[in-house]
N, CA, C and O of each residue as an XYZ file, in Angstrom:
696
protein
N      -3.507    -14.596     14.158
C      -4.291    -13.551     14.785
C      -3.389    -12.436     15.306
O      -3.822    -11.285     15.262
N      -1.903    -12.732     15.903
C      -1.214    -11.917     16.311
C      -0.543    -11.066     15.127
O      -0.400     -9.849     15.246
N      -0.275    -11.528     14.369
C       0.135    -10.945     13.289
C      -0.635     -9.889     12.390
O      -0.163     -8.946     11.755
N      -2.115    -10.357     12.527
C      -3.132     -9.393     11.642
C      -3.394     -8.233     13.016
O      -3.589     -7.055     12.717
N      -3.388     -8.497     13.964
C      -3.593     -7.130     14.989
C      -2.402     -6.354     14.790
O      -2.485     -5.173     14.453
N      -0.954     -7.106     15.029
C      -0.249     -5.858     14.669
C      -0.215     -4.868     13.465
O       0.141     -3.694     13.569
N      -0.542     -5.348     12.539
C      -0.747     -5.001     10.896
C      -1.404     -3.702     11.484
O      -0.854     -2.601     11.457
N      -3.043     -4.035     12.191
C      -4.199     -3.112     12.184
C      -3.308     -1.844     13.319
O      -3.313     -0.618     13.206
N      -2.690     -2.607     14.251
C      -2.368     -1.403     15.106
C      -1.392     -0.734     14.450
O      -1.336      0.471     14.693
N      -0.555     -1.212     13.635
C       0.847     -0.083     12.695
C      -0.362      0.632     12.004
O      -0.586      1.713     12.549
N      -1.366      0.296     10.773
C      -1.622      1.326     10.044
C      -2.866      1.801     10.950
O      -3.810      2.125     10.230
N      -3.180      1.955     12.548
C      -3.830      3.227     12.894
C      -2.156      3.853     13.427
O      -1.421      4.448     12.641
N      -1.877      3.645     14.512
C      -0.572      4.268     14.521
C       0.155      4.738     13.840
O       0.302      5.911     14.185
N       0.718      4.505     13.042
C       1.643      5.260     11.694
C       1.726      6.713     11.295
O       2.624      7.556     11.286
N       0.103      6.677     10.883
C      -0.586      8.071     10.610
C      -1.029      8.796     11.314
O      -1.012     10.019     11.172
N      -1.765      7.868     12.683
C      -2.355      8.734     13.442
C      -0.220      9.374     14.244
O      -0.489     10.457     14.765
N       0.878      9.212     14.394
C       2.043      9.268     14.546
C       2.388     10.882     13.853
O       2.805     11.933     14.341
N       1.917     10.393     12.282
C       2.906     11.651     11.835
C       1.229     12.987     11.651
O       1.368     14.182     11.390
N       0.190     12.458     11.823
C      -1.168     13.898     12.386
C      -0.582     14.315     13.522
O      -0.515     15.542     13.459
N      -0.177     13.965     14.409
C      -0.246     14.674     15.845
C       1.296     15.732     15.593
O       1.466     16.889     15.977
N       2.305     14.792     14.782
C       3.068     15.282     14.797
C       3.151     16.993     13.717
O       3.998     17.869     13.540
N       1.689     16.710     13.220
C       2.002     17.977     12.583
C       2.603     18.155     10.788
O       2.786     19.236     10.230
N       2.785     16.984     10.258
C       3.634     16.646      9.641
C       2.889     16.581      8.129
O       1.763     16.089      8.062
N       3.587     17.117      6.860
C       2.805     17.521      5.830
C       1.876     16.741      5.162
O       1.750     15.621      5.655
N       1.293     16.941      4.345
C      -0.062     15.876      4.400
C       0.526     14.540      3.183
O      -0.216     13.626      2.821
N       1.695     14.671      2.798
C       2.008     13.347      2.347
C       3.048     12.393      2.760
O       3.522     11.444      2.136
N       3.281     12.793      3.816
C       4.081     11.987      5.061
C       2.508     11.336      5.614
O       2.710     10.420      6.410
N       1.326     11.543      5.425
C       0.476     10.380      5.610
C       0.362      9.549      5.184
O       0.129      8.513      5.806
N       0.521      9.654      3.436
C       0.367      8.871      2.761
C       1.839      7.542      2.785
O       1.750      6.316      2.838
N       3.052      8.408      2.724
C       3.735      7.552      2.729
C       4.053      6.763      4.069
O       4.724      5.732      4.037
N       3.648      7.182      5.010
C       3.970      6.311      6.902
C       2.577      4.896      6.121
O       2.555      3.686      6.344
N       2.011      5.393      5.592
C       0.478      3.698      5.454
C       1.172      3.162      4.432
O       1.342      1.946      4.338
N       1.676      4.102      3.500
C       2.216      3.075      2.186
C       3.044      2.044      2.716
O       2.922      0.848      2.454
N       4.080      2.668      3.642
C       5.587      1.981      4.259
C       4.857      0.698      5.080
O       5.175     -0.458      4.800
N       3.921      0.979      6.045
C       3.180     -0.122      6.621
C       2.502     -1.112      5.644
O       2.301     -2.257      6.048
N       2.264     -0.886      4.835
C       1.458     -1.798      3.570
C       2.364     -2.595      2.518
O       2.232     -3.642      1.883
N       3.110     -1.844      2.605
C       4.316     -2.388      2.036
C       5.250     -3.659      2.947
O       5.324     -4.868      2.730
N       5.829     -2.892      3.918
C       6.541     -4.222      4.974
C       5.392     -5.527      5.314
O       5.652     -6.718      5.144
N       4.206     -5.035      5.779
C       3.595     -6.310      6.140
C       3.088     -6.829      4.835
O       3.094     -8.056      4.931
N       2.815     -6.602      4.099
C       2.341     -7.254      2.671
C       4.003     -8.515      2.175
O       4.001     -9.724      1.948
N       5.107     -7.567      2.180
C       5.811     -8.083      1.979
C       6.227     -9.373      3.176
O       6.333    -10.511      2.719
N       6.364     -9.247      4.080
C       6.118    -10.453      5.558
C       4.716    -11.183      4.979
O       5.501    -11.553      4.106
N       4.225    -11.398      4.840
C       2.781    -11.731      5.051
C       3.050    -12.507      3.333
O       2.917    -13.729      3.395
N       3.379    -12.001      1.948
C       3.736    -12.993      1.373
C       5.309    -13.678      1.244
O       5.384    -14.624      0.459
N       6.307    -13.359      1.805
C       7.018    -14.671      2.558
C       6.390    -15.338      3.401
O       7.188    -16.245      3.637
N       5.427    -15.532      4.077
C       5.211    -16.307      5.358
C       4.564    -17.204      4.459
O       4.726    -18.396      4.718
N       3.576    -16.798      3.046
C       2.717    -17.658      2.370
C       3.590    -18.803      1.539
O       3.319    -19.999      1.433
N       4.850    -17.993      0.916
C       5.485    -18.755      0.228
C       6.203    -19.684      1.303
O       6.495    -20.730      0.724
N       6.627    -19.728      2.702
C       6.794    -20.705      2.951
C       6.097    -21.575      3.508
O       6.713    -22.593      3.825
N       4.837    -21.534      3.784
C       3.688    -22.382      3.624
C       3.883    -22.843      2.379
O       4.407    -23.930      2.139
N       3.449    -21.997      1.478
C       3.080    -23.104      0.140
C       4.201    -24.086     -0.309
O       3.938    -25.110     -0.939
N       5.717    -23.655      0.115
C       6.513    -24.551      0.021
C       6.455    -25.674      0.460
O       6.771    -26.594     -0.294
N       5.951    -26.018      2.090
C       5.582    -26.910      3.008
C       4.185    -27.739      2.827
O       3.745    -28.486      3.701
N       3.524    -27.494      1.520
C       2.857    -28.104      1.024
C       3.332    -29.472      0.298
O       4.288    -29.480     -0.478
N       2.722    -30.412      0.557
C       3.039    -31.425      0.018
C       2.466    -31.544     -1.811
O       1.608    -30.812     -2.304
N       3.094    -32.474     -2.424
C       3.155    -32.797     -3.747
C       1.435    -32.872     -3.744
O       0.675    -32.151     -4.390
N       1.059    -34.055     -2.741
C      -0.410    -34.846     -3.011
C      -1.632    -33.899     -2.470
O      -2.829    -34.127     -2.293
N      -0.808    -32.728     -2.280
C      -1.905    -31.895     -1.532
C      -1.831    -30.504     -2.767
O      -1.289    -29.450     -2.434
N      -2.329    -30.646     -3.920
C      -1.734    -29.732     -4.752
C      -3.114    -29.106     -4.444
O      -3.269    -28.004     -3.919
N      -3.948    -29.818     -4.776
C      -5.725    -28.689     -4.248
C      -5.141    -27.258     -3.271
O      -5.518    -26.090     -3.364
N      -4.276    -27.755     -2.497
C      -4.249    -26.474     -1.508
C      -3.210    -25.365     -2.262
O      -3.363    -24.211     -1.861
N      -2.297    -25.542     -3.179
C      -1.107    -24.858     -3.715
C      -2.112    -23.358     -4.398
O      -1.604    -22.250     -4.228
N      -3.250    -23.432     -5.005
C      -3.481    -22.489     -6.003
C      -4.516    -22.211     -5.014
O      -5.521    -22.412     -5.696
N      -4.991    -21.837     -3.698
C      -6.395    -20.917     -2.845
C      -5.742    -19.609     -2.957
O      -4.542    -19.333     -2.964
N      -6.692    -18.924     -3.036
C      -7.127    -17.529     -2.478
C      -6.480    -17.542     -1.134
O      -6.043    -16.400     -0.986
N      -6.153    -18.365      0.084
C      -5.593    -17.671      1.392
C      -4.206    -18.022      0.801
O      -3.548    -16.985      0.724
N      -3.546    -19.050      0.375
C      -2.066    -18.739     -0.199
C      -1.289    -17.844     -0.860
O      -0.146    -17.561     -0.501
N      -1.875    -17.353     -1.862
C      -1.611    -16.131     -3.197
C      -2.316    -14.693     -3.165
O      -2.197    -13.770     -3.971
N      -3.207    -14.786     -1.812
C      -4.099    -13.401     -1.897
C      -3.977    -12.313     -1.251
O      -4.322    -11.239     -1.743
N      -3.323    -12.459      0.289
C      -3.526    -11.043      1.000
C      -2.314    -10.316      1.203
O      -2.376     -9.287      1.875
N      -0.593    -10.901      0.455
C       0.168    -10.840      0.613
C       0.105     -9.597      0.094
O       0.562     -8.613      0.676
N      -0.570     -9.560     -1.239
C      -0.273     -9.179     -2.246
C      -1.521     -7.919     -2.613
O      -1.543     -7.093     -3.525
N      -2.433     -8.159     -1.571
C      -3.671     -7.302     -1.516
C      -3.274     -5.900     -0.615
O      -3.866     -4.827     -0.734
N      -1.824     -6.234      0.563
C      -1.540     -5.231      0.801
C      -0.405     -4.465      0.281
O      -0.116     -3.344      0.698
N       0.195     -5.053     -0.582
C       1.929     -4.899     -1.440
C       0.602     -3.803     -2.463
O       0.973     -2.723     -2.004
N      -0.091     -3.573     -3.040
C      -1.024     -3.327     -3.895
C      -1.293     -1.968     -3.461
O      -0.950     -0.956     -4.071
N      -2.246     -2.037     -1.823
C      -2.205     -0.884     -1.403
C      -1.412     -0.444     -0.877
O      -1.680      0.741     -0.675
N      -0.377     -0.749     -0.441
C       0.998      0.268     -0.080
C       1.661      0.896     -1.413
O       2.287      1.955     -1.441
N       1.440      0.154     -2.373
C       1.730      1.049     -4.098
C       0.874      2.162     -4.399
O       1.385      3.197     -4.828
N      -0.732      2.050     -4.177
C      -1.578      3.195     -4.314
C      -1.648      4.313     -3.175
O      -2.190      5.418     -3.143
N      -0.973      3.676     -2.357
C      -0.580      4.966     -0.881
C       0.282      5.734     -1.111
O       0.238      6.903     -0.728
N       1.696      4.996     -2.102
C       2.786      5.691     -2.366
C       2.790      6.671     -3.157
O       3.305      7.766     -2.933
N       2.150      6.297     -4.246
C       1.406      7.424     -5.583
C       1.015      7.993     -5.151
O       1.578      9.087     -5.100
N      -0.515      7.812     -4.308
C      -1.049      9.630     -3.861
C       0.069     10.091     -2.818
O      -0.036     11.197     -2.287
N       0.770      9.537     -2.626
C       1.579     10.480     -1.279
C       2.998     11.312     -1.829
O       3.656     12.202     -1.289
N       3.212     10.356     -3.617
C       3.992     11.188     -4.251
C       3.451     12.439     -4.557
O       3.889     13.533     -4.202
N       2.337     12.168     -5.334
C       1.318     13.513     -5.998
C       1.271     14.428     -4.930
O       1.911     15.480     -4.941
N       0.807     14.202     -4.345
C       0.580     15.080     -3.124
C       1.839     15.581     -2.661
O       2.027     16.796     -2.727
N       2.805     14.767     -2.163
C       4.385     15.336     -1.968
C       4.460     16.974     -3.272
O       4.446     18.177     -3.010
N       4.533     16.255     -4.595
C       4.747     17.328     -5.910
C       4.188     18.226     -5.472
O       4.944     19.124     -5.102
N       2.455     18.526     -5.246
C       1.904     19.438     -5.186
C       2.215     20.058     -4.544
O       2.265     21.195     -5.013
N       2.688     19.946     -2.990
C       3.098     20.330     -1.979
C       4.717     21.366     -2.481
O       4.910     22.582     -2.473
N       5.591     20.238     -2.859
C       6.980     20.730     -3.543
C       7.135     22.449     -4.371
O       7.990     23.334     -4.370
N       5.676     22.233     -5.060
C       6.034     23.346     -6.468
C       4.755     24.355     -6.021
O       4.334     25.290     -6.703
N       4.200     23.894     -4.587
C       3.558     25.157     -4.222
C       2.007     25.379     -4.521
O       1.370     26.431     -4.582
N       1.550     23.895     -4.709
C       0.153     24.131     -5.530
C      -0.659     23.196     -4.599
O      -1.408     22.378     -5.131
N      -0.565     23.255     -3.215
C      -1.046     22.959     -2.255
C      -1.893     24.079     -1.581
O      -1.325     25.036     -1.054
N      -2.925     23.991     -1.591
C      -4.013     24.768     -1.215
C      -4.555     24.463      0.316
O      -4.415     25.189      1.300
N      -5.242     23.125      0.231
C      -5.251     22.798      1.071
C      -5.363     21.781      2.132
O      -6.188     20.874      2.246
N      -4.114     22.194      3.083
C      -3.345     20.765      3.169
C      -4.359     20.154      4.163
O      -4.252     18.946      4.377
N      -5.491     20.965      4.898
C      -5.945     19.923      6.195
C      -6.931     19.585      5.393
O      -7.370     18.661      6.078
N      -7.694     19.617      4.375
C      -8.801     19.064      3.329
C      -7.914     17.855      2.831
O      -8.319     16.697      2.734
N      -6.526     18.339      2.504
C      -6.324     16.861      1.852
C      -6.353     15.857      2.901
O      -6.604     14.666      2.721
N      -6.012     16.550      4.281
C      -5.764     15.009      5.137
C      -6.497     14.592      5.761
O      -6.088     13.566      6.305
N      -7.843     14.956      6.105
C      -9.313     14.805      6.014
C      -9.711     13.771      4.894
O     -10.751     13.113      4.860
N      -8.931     13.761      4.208
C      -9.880     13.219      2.916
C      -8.989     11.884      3.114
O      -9.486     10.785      2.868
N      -7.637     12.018      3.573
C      -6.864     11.024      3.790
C      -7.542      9.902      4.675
O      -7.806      8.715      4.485
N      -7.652     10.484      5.363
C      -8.240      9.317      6.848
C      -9.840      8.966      6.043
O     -10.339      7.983      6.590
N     -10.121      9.140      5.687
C     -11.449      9.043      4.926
C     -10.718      7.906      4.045
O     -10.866      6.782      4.525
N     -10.065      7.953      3.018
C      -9.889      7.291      2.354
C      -9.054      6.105      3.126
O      -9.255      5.009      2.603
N      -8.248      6.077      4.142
C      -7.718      5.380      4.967
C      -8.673      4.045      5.625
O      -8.596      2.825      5.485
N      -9.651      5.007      6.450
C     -10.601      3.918      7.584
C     -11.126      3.059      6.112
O     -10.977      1.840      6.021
N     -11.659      3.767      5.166
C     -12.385      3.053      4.149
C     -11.353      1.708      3.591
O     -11.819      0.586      3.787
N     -10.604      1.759      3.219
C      -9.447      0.709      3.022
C      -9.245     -0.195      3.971
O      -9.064     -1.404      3.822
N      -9.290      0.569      5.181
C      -9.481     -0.711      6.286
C     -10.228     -1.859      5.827
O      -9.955     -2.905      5.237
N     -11.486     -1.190      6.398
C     -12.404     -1.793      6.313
C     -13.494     -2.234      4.974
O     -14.439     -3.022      4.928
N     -12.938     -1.428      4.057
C     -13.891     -1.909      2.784
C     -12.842     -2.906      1.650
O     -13.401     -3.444      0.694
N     -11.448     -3.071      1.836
C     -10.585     -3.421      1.114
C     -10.676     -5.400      1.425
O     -10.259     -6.429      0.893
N     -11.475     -4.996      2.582
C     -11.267     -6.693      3.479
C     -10.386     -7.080      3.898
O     -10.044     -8.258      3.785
N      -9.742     -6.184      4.519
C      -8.714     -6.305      5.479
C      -9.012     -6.414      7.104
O      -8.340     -6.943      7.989
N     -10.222     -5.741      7.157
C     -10.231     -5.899      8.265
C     -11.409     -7.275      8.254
O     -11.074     -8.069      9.133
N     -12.398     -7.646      7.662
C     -12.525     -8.868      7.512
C     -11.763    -10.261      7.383
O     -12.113    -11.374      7.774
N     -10.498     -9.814      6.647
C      -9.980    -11.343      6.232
C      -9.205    -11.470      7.706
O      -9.372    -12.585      8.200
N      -8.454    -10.633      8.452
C      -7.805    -10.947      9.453
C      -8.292    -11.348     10.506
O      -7.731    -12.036     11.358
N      -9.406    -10.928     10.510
C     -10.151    -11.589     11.939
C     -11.234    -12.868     11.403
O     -11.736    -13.701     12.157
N     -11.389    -12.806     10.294
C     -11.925    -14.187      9.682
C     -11.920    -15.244      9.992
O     -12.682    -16.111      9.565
N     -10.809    -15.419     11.031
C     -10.397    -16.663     11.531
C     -10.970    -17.185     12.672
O     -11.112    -18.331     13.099
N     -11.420    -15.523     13.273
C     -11.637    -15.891     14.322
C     -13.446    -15.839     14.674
O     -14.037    -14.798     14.386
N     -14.306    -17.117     15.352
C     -14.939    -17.682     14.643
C     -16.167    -17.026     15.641
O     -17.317    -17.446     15.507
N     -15.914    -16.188     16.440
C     -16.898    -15.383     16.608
C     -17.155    -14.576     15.624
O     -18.207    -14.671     14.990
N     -16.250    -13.686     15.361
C     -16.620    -12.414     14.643
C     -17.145    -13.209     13.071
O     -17.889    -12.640     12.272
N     -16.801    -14.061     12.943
C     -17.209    -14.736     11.158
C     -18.340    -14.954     11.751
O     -19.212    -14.170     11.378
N     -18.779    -15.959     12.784
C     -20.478    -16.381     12.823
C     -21.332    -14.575     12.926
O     -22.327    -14.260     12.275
N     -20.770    -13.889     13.666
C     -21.263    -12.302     13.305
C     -21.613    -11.876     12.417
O     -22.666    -11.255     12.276
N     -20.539    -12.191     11.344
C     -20.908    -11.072      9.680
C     -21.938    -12.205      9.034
O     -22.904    -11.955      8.313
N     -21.452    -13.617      9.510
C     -22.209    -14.731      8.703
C     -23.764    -14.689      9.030
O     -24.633    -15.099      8.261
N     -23.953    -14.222     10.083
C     -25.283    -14.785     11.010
C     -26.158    -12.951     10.503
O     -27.336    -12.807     10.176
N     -25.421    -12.184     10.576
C     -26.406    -10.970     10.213
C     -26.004    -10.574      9.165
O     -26.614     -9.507      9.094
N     -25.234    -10.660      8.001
C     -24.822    -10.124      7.045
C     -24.254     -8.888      6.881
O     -24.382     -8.223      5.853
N     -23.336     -8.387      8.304
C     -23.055     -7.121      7.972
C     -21.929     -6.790      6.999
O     -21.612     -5.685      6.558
N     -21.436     -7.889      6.780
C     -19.703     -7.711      6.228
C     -20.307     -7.129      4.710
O     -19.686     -6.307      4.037
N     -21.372     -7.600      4.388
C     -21.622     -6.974      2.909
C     -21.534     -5.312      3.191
O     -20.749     -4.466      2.765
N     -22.607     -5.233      4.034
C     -22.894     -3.840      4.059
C     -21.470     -2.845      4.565
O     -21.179     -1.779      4.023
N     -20.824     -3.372      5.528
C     -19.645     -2.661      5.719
C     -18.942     -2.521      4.930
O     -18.339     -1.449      4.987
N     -18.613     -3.389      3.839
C     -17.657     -3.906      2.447
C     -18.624     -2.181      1.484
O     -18.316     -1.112      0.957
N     -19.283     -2.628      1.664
C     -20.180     -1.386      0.170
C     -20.211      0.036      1.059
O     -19.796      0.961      0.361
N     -20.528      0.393      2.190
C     -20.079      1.640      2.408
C     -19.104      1.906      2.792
O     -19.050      3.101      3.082
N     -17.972      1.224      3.014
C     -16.649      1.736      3.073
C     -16.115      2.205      1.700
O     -15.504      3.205      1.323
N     -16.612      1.026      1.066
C     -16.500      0.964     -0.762
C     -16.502      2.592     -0.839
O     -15.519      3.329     -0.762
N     -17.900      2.964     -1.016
C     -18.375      4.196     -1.535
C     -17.852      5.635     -0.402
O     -17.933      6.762     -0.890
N     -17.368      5.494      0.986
C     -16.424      6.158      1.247
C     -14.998      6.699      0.536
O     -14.574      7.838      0.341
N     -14.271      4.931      0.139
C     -12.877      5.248     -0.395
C     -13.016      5.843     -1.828
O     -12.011      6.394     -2.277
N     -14.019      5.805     -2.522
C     -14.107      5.968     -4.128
C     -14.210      7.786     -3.989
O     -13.796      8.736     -4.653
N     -14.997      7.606     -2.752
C     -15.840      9.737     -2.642
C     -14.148      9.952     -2.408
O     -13.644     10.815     -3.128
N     -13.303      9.286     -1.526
C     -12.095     10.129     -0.771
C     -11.223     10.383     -2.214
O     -10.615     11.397     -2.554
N     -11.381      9.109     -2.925
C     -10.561      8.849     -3.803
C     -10.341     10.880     -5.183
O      -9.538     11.779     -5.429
N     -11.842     10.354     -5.572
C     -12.523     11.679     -5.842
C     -12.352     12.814     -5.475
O     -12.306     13.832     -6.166
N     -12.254     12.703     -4.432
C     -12.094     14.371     -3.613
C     -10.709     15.039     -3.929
O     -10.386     16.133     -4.391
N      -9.842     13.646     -3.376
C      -8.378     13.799     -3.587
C      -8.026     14.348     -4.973
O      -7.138     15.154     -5.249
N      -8.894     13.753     -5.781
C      -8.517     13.647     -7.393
C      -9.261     15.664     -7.685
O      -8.635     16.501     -8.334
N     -10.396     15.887     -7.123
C     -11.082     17.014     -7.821
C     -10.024     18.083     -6.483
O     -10.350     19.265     -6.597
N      -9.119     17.912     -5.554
C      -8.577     19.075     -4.947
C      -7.455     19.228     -5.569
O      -7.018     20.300     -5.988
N      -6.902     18.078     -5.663
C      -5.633     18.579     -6.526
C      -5.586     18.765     -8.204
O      -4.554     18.840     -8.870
N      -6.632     18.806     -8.590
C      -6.767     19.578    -10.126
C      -7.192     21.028     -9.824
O      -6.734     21.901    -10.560
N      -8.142     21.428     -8.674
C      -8.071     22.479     -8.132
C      -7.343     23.864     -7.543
O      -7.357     25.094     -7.487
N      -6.555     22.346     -7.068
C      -5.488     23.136     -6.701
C      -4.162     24.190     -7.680
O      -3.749     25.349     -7.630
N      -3.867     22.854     -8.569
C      -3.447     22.996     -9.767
C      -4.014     24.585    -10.393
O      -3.345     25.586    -10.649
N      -5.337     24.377    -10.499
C      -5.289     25.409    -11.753
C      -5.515     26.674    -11.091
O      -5.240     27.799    -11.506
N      -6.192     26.244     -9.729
C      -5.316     28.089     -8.768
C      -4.007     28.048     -8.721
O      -3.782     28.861     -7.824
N      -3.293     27.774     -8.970
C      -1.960     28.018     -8.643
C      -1.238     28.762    -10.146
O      -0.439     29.681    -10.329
N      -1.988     27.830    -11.039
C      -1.764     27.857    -12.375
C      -2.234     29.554    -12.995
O      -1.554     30.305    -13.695
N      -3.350     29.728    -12.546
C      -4.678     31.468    -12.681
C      -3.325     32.346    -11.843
O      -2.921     33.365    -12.402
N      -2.720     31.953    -10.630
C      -2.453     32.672     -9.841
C      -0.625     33.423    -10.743
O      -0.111     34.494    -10.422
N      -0.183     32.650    -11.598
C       0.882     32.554    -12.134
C       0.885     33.470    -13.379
O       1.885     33.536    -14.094
């Protein structure tokens, strides 16, 4: 439990760190990638030495979903943080940045949505057996799971239709 709160408090901190600071809009991307990356990477060492500490006669437990899954669910998104935060870096680089507070609008959009629609913020508190009889007892975890969903896909989108935008003003402007 201590471990999944710090996770949640680095990636609001991180970003909300380099917004205040002012700081170009793919220094957002890469401060969540860097957080997604270190704890993904902690988080599958901690699994592999569990699964090491598994016994021979206990092989049922060697191949679950909590051994092999969330290590690697955030190593995943700290890779797709890094990419848009390269792209975005380029655009930024060669001048075909239009506009930078739309992109980082769209960032935190696509951010909270990952939180919470990626099941991250479900699987970490999963454990803890209030909040599971919660999502279990009213079914919200679906519904939070599908509109975060359709948040990160719109941010995803947005990101994708500003910087082709951007692109080909820059491109008209040349």
């Amino acid at each position: 439990m201590t471990f999944s709160l710090v996770i949640l408090m680095a990636l609001i901190l991180a970003p909300l760190l380099v917004q205040l600071r002012n700081w170009a809009p793919a220094a957002l991307f890469f401060a969540v990638a860097a957080v997604y990356l270190l704890f993904g990477a902690v988080h599958w060492v901690q699994m592999q030495i569990a699964f090491n500490q598994v016994h021979e006669a206990a092989s049922a437990h060697q191949d679950t979903y909590y051994v092999v899954g969330h290590g690697y669910d955030l190593m995943n998104l700290g890779v797709a943080m890094a990419m848009s935060g390269a792209i975005t870096w380029l655009q930024t680089h060669f001048g075909a940045m239009r506009y930078p507070a739309l992109t980082k609008g769209l960032f935190w959009v696509l951010h909270v949505g990952l939180i919470l629609g990626a099941g991250l913020l479900s699987q970490f508190f999963a454990l803890t057996t209030q909040i599971h009889r919660l999502f279990r007892r009213h079914g919200n975890l679906w519904s939070v799971s599908a509109v975060s969903a359709v948040l990160s896909s719109a941010a995803i989108l947005g990101l994708m239709a500003l910087l082709m935008w951007s692109n080909a003003a820059k491109w008209r402007a040349t």
